[in-house]
C-alpha distance (Angstrom), angle and dihedral (degrees) to the residues before:
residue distance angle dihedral
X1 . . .
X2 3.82 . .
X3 3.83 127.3 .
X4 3.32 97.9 -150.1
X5 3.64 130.5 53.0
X6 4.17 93.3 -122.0
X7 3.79 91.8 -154.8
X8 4.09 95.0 56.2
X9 3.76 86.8 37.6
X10 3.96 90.0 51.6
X11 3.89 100.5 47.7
X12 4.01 89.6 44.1
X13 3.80 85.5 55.7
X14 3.16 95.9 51.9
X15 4.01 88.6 42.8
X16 3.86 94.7 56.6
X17 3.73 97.5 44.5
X18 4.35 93.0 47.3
X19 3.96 90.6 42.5
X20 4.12 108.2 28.2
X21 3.34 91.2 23.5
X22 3.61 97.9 -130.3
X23 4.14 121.5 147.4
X24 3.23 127.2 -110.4
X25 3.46 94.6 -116.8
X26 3.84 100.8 55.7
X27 3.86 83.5 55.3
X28 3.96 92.5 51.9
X29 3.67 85.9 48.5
X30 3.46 96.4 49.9
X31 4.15 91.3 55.4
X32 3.51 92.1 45.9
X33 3.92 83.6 57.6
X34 3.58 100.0 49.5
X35 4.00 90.8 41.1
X36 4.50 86.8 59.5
X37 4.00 83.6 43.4
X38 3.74 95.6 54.5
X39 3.85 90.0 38.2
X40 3.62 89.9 51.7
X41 3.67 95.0 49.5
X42 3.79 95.9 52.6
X43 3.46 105.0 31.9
X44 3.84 115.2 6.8
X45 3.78 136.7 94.4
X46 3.38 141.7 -104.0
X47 4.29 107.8 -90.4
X48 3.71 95.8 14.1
X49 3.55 136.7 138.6
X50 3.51 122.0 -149.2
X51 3.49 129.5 164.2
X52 3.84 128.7 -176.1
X53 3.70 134.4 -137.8
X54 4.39 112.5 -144.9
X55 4.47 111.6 -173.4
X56 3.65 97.1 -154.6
X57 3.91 82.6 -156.7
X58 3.78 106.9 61.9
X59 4.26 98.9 14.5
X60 3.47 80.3 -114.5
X61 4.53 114.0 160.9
X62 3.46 128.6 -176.1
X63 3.89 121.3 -179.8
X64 4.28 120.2 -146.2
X65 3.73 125.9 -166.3
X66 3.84 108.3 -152.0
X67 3.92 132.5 -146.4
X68 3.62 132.8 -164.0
X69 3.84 118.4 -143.0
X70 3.82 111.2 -129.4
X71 4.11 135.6 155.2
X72 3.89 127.5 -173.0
X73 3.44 102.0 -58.2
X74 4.06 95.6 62.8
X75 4.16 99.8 27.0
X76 3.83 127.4 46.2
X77 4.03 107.8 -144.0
X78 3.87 115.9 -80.6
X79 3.80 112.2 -93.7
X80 4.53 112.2 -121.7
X81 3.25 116.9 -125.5
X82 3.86 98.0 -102.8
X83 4.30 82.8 53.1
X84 3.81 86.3 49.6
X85 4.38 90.2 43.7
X86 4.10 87.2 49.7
X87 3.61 93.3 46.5
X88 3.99 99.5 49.2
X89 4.03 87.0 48.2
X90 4.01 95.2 47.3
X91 4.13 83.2 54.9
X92 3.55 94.2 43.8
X93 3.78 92.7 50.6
X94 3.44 98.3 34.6
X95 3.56 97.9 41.3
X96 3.36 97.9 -153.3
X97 3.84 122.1 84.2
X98 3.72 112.5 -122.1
X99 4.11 115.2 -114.1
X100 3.92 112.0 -117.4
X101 3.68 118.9 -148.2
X102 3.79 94.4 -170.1
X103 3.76 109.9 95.9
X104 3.40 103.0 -163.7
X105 3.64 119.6 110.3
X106 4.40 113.1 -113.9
X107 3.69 107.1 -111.6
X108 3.71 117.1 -110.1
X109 4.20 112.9 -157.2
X110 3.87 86.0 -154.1
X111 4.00 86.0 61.4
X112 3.63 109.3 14.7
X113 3.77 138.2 58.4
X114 3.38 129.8 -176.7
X115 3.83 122.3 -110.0
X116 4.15 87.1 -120.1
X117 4.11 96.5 57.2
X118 4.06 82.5 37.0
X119 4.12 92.6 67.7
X120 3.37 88.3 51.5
X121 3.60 95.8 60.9
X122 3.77 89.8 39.7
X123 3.53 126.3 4.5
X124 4.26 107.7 -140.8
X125 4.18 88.3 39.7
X126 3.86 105.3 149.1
X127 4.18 128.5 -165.1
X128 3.58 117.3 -60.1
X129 3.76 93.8 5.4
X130 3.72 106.9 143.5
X131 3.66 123.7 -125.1
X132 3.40 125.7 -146.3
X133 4.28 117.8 -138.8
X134 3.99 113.3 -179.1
X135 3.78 106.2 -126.0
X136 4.23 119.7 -148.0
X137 3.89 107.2 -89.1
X138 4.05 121.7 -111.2
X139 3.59 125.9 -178.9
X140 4.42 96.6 171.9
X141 3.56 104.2 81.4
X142 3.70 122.6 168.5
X143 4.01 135.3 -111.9
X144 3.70 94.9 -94.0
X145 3.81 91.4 43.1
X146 3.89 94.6 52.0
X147 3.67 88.3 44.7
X148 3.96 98.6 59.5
X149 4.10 86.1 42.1
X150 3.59 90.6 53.4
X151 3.91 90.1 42.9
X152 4.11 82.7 54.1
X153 3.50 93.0 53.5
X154 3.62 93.7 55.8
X155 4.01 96.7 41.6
X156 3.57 88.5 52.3
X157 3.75 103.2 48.1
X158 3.47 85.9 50.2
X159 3.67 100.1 58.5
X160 3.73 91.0 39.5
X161 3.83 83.9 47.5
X162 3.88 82.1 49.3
X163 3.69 93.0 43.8
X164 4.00 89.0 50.6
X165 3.69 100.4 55.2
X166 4.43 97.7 41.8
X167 4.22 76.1 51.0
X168 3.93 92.3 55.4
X169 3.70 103.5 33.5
X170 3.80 95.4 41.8
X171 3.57 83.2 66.1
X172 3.44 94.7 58.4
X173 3.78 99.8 31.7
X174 3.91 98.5 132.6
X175 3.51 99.4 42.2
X176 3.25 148.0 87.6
X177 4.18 131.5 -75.4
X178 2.79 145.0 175.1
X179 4.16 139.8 -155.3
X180 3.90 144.6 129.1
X181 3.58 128.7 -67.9
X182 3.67 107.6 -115.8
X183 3.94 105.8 -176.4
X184 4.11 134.4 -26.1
X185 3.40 117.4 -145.9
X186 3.92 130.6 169.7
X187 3.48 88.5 -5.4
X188 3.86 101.5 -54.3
X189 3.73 117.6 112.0
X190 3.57 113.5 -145.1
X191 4.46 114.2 -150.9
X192 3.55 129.9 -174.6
X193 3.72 121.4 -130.9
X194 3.84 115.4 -169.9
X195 3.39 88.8 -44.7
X196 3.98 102.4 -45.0
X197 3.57 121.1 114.0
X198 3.93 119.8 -108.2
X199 3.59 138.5 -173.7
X200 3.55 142.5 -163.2
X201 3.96 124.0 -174.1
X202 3.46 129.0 -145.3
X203 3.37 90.6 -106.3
X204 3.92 97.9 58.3
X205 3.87 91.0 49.9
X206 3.83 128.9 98.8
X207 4.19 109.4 -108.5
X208 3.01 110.2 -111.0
X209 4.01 103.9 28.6
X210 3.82 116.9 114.3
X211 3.83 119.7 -172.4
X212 3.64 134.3 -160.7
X213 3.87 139.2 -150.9
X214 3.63 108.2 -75.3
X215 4.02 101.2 14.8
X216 3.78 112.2 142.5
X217 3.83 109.6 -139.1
X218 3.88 143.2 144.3
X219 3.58 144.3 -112.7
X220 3.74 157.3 163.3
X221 3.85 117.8 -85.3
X222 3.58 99.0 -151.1
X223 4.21 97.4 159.8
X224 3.69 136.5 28.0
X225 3.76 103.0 -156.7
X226 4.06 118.7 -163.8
X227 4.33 106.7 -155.8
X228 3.54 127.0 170.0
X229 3.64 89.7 -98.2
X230 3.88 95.6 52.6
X231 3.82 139.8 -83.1
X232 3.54 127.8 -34.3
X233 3.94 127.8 -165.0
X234 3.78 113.4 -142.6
X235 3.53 108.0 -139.3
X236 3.72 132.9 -171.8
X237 3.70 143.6 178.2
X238 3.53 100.6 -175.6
X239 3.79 96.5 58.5
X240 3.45 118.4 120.7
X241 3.88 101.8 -135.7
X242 3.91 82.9 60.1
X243 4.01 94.5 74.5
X244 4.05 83.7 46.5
X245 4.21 90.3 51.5
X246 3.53 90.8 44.3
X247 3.39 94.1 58.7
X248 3.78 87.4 47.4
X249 3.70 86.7 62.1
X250 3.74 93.7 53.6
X251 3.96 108.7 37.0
X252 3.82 117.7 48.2
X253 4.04 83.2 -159.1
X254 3.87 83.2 70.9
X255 3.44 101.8 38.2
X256 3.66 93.4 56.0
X257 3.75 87.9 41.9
X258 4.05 90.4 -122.7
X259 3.76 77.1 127.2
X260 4.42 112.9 43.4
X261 3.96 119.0 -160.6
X262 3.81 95.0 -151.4
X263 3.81 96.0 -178.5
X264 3.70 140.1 22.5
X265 3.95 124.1 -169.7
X266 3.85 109.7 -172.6
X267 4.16 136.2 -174.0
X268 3.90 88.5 177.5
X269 4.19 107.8 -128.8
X270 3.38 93.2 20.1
X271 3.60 126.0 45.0
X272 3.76 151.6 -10.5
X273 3.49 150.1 171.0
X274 3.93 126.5 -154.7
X275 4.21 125.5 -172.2
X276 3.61 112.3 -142.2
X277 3.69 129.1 -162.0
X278 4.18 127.1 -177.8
X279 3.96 125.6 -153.0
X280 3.37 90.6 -153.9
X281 3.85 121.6 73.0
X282 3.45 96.4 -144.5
X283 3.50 112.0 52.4
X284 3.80 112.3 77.4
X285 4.22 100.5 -131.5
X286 3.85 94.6 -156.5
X287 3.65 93.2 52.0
X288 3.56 91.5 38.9
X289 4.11 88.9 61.8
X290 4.04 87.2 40.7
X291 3.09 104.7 53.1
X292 3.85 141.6 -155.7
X293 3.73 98.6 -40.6
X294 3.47 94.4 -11.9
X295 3.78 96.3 -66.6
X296 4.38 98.0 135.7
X297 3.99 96.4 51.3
X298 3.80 92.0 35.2
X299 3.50 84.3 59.7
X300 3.75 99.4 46.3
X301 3.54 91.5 42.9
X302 4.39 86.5 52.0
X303 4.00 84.5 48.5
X304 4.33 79.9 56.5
X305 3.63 104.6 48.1
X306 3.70 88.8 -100.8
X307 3.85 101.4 -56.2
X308 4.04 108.2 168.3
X309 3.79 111.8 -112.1
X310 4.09 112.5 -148.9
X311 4.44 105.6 -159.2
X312 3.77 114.6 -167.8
X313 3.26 139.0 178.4
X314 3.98 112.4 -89.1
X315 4.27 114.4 -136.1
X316 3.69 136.4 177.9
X317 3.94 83.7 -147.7
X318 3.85 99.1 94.1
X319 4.46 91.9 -151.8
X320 4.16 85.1 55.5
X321 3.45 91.9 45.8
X322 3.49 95.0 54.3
X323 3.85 100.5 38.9
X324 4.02 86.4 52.7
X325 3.55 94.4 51.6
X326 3.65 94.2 61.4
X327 3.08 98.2 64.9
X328 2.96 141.6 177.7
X329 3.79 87.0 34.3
X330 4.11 116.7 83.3
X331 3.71 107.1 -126.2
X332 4.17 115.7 -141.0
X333 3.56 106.0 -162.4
X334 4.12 131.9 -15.7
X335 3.83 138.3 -165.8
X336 3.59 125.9 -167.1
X337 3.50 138.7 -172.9
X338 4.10 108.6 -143.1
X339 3.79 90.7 -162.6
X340 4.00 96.0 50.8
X341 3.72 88.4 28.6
X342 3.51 88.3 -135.6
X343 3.47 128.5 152.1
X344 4.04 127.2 -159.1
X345 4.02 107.1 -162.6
X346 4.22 126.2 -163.8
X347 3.80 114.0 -159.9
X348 3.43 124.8 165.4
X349 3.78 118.2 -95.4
X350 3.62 104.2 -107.3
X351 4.05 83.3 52.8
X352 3.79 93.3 51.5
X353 3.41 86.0 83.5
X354 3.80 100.2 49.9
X355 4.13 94.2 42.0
X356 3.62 94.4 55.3
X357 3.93 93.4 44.6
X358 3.36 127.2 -162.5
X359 3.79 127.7 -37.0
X360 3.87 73.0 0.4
X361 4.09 91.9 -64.7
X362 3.75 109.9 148.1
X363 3.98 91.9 39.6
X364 3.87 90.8 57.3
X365 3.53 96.1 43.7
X366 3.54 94.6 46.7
X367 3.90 82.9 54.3
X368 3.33 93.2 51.0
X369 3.93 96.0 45.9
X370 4.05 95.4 56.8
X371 4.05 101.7 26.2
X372 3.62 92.4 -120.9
X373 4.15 130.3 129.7
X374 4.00 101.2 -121.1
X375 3.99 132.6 -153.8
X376 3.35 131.0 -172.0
X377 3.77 134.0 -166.3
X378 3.98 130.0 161.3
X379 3.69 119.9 -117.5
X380 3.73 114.2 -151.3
X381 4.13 87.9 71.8
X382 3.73 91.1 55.8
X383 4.00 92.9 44.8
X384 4.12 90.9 50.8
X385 3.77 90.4 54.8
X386 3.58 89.9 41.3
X387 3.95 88.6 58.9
X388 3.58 98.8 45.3
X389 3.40 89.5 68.6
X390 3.31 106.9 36.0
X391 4.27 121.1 87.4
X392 4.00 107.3 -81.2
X393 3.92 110.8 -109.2
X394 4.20 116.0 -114.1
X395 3.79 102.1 -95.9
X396 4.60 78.7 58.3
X397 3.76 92.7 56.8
X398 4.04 90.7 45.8
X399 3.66 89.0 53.9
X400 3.92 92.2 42.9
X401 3.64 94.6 46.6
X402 3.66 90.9 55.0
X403 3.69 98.5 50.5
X404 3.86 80.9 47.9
X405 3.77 88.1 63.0
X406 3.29 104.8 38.4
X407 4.12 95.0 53.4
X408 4.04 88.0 82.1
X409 3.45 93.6 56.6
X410 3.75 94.8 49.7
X411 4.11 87.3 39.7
X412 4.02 80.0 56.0
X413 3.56 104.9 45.6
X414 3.82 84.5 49.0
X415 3.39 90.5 60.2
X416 3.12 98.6 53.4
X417 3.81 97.0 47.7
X418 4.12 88.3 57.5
X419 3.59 88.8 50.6
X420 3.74 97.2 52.7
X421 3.83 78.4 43.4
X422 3.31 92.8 62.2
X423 3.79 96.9 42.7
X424 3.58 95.5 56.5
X425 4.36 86.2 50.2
X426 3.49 85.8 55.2
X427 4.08 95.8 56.6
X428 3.61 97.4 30.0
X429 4.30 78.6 58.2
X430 4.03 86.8 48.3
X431 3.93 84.1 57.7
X432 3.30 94.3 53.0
X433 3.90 98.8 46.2
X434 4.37 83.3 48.0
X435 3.46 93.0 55.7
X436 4.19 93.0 68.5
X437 3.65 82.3 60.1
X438 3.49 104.2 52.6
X439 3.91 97.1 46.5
X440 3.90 85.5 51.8
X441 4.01 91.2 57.5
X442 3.49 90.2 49.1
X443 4.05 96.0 58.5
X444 3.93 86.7 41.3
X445 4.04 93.1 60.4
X446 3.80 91.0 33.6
X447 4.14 81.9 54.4
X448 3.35 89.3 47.3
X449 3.93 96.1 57.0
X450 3.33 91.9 39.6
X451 4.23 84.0 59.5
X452 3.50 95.5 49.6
């Protein structure tokens, strides 16, 4: 008689390895392993090792006690029982367990045997070869037996689940997936993957994004996590490897790494910048991540919440490098010290502005992007003072020398407007000194009618 119903068993197999994902096998295995433990618990010994064998075909169980072969070297002789008496009542007296130099393990019949007995049973044995000895088959076990086999079952299909899910995901650890957001709570936005948990901290997300329950979306796996309560996928949006497998998604250039992004500087929901380098001569690699009209990074930057994507130019020369990474300001001249990898940068002063970005953006991404310490100054400040001291070219002593020549004449013709100044203060003063005059005629004749 059977102890399982084979049919049930059958279809659940089949269940657990379409839905969890979990082989066959591992499920056989983990049976046979709860079959020994029940066996053990009902009818077994103290030290031994028995392992069961289950055909899933024919119901079929067959129960194994195993030995290992050992001599002097690996075993210490077995203790009697008036050894073992003495030695329990020297502890309990004592109190204190006695320390044992010898490292060998103490030989246990129910797990041991010794090489000697071993050739007897079969003739080129060798140490810690394990012998098989067929145990007497039992198919009533009790309550507490078919408890710890069920118990078994369930520890081991969840560690082969376990085992299942690091195998897939480590594959794909560094790529993207995508799931459902289950909940958010303090911050943390918690997605379901195919059934596996995954989480994504505040940290890891773009500013600015929200999610709700149910919202499809994407991101990074950067981290499969094993815990005691199962496996968790660390995911993130804000990684900067996601821009680069984004791309992957949308240019086959990338994907087949014709085209190489060799460096990604990120401020996640705002900005980045990405160098670009092809193998092949003949495929452009920024227009390979742009696009035909713009279609690839408008689509990457969509996937983003609209975060603006810089692409440059990637170049062993450290001065390109630089200059191409501050974009979109045009750099004038640049130094740079290899050894401090420091670079001193001259842009003209109504690109100052624009090369340090704002809140001082595109210069700290472009520092970020190439690894080097970056100043900036403007240039047409320094070239004014520069002039002003130097000697003033031929065409500025021409123009000089005339204004020297002509300040006489104007010097003159002032002159000669005070003067005429002048002349007209002195009549307009003769008015006023006649005007006495002719008031005093005019009460002299009106005296004189008055008279008559």
């Amino acid at each position: 008689m059977s102890l399982f119903d084979l049919k049930a068993l059958n279809t659940t197999l089949v269940q657990l390895e379409e839905d969890k994902n979990i082989p066959r096998a591992k499920i056989l295995d983990a049976i046979e392993q709860a079959l020994a433990a029940a066996y053990k618990k009902d009818y077994g010994k103290k030290g031994q090792i028995i392992r069961a064998g289950f055909d899933a075909d024919t119901g079929d169980v067959e129960f194994n006690q195993i030995k290992i072969v050992v001599d002097d070297t690996i075993v210490r002789p077995e203790l009697t029982d008036d050894e073992k008496t003495a030695k329990e009542l020297t502890n309990e007296t004592e109190g204190v367990i006695a320390e044992d130099t010898d490292e060998r393990i103490q030989f246990n019949s129910e797990h041991h045997i010794y090489i000697d007995d071993a050739q007897k049973i079969k003739a080129d044995v060798v140490l810690e070869e394990e012998l098989i000895f067929p145990l007497e088959s039992h198919e009533d076990f009790g309550r507490i037996a078919a408890q710890t086999a069920k118990q078994v079952i369930i520890q081991r299909i969840r560690e082969a689940e376990k085992q299942s899910i690091i195998e897939e995901f480590a594959e794909r650890q560094g790529d993207i997936v995508s799931g459902v957001v289950q909940k958010v709570e303090r911050g943390t936005a918690f997605i379901d993957i195919n059934g596996v948990n995954g989480i994504m901290p505040r940290e890891e997300q773009i500013p600015g994004e929200f999610y709700r329950t149910g919202q499809r979306m994407k991101a990074y796996l950067y981290l499969v996590e094993e815990t005691p309560r199962g496996v968790n996928l660390r995911l993130s949006r804000s990684h900067p490897r996601f821009i680069e497998v984004l791309f992957a998604l949308e240019s086959p250039e990338v994907a087949s790494a014709t085209v190489e992004i060799k460096a990604i500087a990120r401020e996640a929901g705002s900005r980045s910048k990405i160098a670009v380098w092809s193998n092949d001569e003949n495929i452009d690699p920024i227009g390979a991540c742009v696009g035909q009209k713009g279609i690839r990074v408008a689509t990457v930057m969509s996937e983003l919440g609209g975060e603006k994507i810089d692409i440059i130019p990637w170049s062993d020369d450290p001065a390109e490098l630089v200059a191409a990474a501050l974009a979109p300001a045009k750099v004038i001249d640049i130094e740079v010290d290899e050894n401090e990898r420091y670079a001193k940068i001259e842009v003209a002063d109504d690109q100052l502005s624009l090369a340090i970005g704002k809140g001082g953006q595109n210069v700290r991404l472009a520092a970020k992007l190439t690894g080097w310490k970056i100043d900036i100054a403007g240039i047409e400040g320094e070239k004014s003072k520069e002039d002003t001291e130097s000697a003033p070219a031929e065409d500025e002593v021409t123009e000089d020398a005339a204004v020297e020549n002509e300040a006489p004449e104007e010097v003159v013709e002032t002159t000669e407007t005070t003067e005429e100044v002048v002349e007209t203060s002195e009549a307009v003063e003769e008015v006023e000194e006649s005007a006495p005059v002719e008031e005093e005629a005019v009460e002299e004749t009106t005296g004189e009618k008055a008279a008559e």
